[in-house]
C-alpha positions, -999 to +999 in steps of 0.1 A: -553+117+387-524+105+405-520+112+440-488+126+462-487+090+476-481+077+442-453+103+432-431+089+466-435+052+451-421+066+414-380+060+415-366+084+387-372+119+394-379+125+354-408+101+362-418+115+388-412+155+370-430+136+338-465+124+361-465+161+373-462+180+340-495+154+327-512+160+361-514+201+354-518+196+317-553+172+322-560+201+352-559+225+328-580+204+301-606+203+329-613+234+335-612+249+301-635+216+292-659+235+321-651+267+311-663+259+279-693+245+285-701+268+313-700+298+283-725+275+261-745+271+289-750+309+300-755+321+261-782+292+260-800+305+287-794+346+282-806+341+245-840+330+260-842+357+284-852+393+268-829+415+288-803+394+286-805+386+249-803+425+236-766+421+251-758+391+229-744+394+197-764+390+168-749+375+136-771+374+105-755+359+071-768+369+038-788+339+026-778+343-012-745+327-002-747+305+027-774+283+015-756+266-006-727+271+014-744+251+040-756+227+021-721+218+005-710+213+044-739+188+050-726+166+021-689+170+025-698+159+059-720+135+052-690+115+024-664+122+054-689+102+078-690+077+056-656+070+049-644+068+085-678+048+088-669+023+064-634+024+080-645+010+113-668-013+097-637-026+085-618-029+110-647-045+128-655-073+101-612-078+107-616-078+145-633-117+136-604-131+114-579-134+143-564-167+150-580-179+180-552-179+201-546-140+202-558-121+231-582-099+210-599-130+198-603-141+239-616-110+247-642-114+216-654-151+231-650-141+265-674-112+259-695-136+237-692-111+209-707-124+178-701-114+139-733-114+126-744-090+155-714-068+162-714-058+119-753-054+120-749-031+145-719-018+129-730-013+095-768-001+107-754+041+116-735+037+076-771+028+059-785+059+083-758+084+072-760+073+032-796+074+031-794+112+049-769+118+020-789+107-005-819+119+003-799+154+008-787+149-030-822+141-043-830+175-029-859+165-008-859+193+024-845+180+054-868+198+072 
């Protein structure tokens, strides 16, 4: 958040008109981020406490077409994790082939960053999610 103090320092008044308009607009991200959660948190709670829970609603989906429904969603999910998976392995195996006298290749050595390690620990949640999708496709419960 920027502060008054800061606005005075800001020279163009469509600078200072532009740090105003971003300081409201993230206000207003925090409180509907607390809003938010302060609605997940009182349903969480009211659905465990019996007079509070006859008040909730109470949504019930017909099995015959939401199961596989559901389990379409887990493997279109599933594929779409691995893509952007595989994407930022990628990018992370690229992160390495910098010329040494780049900053990103600095901050790599100055951080003593390693290949090896950083793609292990990289490539380690994209063997999680394909064996979850495979043993989703195999049919095995997940359960």
């Amino acid at each position: 958040m920027y502060s008054p103090l800061c606005l005075q320092g800001l020279q163009s008044r469509e600078l200072q008109s532009t740090v105003r308009v971003k300081m409201r607009q993230s206000g207003m991200r925090y409180w509907g981020t607390g809003g938010i959660l302060a609605g997940v948190i009182i349903w969480l709670v009211a659905s465990y406490v019996p007079a509070l829970a006859d008040w909730l609603p109470d949504w019930r989906f017909d099995p015959a077409w939401t199961e596989p429904l559901f389990g379409w969603l887990a493997v279109t999910t599933l594929i779409l994790f691995l893509f952007l998976q595989g994407d930022l392995l990628r990018v992370t195996a690229r992160w390495f082939d910098q010329p040494r006298h780049t900053p990103l290749a600095k901050t790599l050595n100055q951080f003593g960053l390693r290949r090896t390690r950083e793609i292990f620990w990289t490539a380690l949640p994209l063997l999680a999610t394909a064996l979850l999708l495979w043993w989703l496709l195999i049919g095995y419960p997940l359960t």
